[in-house]
N, C-alpha and C positions, 0 to 999 in steps of 0.2 A: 767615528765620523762616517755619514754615508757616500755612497758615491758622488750622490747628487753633490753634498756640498763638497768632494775633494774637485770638481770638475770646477767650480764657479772664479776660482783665482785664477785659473788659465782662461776661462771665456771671456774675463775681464782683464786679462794679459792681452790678448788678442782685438778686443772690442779696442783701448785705448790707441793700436796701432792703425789698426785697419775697420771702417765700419763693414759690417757685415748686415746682410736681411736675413729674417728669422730661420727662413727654409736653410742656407748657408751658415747659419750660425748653427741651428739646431744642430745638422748632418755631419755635426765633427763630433756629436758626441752620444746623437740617442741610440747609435747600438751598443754601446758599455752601459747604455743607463734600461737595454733594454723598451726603450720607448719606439711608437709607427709613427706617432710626427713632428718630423725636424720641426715644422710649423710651429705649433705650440711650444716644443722645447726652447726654441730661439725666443720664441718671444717673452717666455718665463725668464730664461736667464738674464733677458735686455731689462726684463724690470718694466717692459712697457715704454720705453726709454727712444724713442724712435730718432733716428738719426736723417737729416735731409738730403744725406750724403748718396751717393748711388753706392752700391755693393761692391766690394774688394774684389770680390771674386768673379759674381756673373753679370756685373755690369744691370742688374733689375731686370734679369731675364725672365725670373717666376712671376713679376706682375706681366706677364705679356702672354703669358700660358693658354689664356682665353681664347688669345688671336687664332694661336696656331691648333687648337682644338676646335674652333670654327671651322677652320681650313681643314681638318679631318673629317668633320662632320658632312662637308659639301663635297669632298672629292671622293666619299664612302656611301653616296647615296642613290646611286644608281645599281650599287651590287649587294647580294645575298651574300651572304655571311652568320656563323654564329659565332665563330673567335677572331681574334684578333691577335697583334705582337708591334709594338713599336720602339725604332727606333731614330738615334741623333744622330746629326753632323752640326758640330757646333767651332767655336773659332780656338785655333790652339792657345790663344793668349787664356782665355780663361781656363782650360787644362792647366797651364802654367800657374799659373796664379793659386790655383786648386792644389797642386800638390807642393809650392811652395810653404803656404800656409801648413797643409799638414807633416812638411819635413821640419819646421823650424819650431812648431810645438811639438814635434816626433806623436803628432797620434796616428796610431796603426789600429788597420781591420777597421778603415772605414769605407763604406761608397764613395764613388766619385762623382762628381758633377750630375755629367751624364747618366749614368741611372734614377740619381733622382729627378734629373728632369723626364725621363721615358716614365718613370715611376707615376708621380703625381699626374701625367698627363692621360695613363693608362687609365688610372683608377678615377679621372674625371670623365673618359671616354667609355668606361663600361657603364658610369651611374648614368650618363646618358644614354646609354644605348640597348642597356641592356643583354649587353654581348658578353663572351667573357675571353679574360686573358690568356692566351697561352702562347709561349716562348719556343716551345719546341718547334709545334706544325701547326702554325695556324692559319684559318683561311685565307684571310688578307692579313698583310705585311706591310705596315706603315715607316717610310724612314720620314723624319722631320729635321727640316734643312733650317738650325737656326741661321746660320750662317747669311744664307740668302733670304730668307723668309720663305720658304716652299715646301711643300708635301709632295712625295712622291708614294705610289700605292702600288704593289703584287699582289694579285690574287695568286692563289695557289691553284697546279693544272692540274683538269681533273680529267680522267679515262675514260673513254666507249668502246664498248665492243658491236658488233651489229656483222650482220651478212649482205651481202649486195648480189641483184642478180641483175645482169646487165640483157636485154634483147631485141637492144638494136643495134647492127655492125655498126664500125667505124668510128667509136668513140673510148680512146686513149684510158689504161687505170689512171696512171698520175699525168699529175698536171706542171706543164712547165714553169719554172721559175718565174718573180719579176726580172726583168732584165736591168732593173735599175740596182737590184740590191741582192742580186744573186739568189733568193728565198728569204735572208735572213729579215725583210722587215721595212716597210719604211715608209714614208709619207706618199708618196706615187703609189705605193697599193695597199695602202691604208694599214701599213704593218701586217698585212698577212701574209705574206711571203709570194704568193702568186694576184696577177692580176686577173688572169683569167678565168671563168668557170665550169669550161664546156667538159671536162673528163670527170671520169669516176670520184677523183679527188676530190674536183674542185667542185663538183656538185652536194656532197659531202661536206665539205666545207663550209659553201654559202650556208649548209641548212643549219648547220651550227653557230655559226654566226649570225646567222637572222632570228633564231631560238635563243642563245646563251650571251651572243657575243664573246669576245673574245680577240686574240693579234692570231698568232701561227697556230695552223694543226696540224701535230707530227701524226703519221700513216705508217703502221706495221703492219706488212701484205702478206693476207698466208698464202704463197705463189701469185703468180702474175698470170697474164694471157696477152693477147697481140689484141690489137686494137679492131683487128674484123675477127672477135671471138665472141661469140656468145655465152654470156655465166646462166645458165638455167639450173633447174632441180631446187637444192634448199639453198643456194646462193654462195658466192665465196666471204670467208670470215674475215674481217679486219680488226685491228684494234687503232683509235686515235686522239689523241694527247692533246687536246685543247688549252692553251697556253693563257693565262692573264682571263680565265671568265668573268664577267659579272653574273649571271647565275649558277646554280653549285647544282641542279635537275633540270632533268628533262622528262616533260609528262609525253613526249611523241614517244613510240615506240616502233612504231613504220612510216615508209614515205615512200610514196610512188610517184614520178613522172612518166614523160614516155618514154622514153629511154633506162628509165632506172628504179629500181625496187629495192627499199632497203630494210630490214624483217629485224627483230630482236635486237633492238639498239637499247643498251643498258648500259649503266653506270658499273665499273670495275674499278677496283683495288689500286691495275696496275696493267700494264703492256705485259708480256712474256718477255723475261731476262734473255732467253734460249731460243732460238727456232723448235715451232712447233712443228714435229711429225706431221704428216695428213698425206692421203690419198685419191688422185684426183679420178674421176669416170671421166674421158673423154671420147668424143667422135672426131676422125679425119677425112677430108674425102682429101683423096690423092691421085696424081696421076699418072702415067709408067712415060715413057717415051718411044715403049714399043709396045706391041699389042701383049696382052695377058689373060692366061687361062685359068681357072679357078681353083685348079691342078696346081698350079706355082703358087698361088697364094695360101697353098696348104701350109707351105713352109715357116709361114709366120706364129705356124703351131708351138716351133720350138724357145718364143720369147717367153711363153708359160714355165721353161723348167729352165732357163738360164737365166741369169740377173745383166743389166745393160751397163759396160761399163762407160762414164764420162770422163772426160779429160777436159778441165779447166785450160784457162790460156796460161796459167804459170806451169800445166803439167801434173799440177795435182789431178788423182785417181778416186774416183766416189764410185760404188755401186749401187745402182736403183734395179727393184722389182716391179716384174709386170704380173698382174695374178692373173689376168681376165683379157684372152683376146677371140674377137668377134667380125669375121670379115664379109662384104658384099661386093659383086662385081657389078659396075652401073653398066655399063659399055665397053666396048675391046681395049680401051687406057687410060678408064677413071674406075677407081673402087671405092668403097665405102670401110674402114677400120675402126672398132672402136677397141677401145682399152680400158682397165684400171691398170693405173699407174702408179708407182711412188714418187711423193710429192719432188720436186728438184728436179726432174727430167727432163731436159731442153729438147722441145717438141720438135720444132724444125729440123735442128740439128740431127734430131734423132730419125728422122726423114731420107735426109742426102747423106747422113751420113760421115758425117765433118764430126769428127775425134769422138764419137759416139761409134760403140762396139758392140754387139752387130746391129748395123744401124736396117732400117726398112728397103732400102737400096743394095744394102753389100749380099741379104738373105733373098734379095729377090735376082740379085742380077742382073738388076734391069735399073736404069736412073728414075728416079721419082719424083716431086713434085708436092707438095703440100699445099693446094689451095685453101685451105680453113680450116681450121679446128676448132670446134664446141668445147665447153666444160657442163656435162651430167648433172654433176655431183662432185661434190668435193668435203669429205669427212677428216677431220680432226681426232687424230689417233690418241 
């Protein structure tokens, strides 16, 4: 006897108690039989036998399949994409229902409900679209809410790397919060997390969102600077995490306004896991509180062979190197400093002198003053 026919007294065990539709009927039995469609199989073993009954199980949820692959189709058409991945939220009675039926025939090592409906819905959404399946990573991520009748869609976020040079004072790297929703998102500032655009961020940001679209974009900063800094040379490096795109490229590769330049914007992999090393060039002008000779500012010679140590507010201890120091006297209590740095050295601090060892102040003897500091250059070690 084959299997075909050891199965058919049970489907007709079952058919007498409970009507089932073919897809439901089929999926109790076509992977012992080896067969892809419950479809067919169901309707092979009904004989053609159609019942006007609605379904034991899913209540005729496969004749409505259409609706909700329409509703995929319109909520997927604004974004690029080549794969896809879908899934259900459906109602627990028919889960019940589902694994009632298969404890009281005891058939085991079958799908359940739910996958054949993501199943059948997947394989009508790629012959239309031409996209293709994939479960693991795929670009958009469809859940289908039988429940309520609703689609809900994730794209998947994608990375930019780029450099910025900033050369006008007085404009902030990040941007402050919405204050409605703390960053995280929302209808007052249209899910981006900030409402405003005037900083480094949030100019960054806009052009992503006017380019890609997209809700939030996360910003990994290689070092920061104070808001009357200017980033010159090849620019400082960022990396940022553009969340929910609808396009997956970007053909800009630079952008300039007046305030802001941004060089070598490409698509990456991934953020850095780690803080990146890197070395900044910078210029200080500074000011003493007492008059100063070019004779005193010799002494700044010795940050070349000693490393500067920081002290964080919990107390933790870091050491940073300076390779490169270069000094100018403007007038009897402004000078000109410039440095390489390593990256992490809190500039001010490292000025007056607060838990920074030996700071600009303690080797001068003299109180100091930081009115501005440029960024040169800043390399990526």
């Amino acid at each position: 006897m084959s299997d075909y026919q050891k199965i058919i007294p049970i489907a007709n065990q079952i058919l007498q108690k409970h009507p089932l539709c073919d897809n439901c009927l089929g999926r109790l039995f076509s992977k012992k039989l080896r067969l892809s469609s419950n479809k067919l199989l169901g309707k092979r073993l009904k004989k053609n036998q159609n019942s006007t009954k609605k379904c034991h199980i899913c209540k005729n949820l496969f004749e409505n399949l259409n609706y909700f692959l329409k509703l995929m189709l319109d909520i997927s058409s604004n974004y690029s994409y080549d794969t896809f991945s879908i899934g259900a939220m459906i109602k627990p009675s028919v889960v019940d229902r589902d694994d009632f039926i298969r404890s009281q025939y005891k058939l085991k090592g079958i799908d359940g409900i739910k996958t054949d409906i993501t199943r059948e819905l997947a394989k009508s959404f790629s012959k239309k679209t031409k996209k293709f399946i994939d479960t693991q990573n795929p670009d958009v991520a469809f859940t289908v809410n039988l429940k309520d009748e609703s689609i809900q869609l994730r794209s998947k976020s994608i990375t930019f790397s780029g450099r910025y040079l900033k050369t006008i004072r007085g404009i902030p790297q990040k941007q402050k919060p919405c204050v409605n929703c703390s960053g995280k998102g929302c209808r007052t500032c249209d899910f981006h997390g900030i409402s405003e655009f005037e900083s480094i961020e949030g100019q960054i940001s806009k052009l992503l969102f006017e380019k890609i679209g997209g809700t939030t974009a996360k910003f990994t900063w290689i070092g920061g600077e104070d808001k009357s800094s200017l980033v010159l040379g090849t620019g400082r490096p960022f990396f940022v995490k553009l969340q929910n795109p609808l396009k997956r490229n970007l053909k800009l590769t630079s952008f300039k306004s007046d305030s802001l330049k941004i060089l070598n914007l490409k698509l990456v992999r991934e953020s850095p896991k780690n803080p990146l090393k890197f070395n900044s060039s910078i210029q200080l002008k500074i000011s003493t509180s007492f008059d100063i000779d070019s004779k005193n500012l010799q002494k700044l010679k010795i940050l070349e062979k000693h490393p500067v140590v920081v002290y964080d507010k919990s107390g933790k201890r870091s050491a940073k190197k300076i390779f490169f120091v270069k000094y100018k006297k403007n007038s009897k209590n402004i000078f000109t400093l410039s440095l390489k740095i390593e990256g992490g050295l809190p500039v001010r601090r490292f000025i007056d002198g607060d838990d920074v060892t030996p700071g600009i102040s303690q080797i001068l003897d003299i109180p100091c003053k930081c009115h501005e500091f440029d960024f040169k250059d800043i390399e990526v070690q």
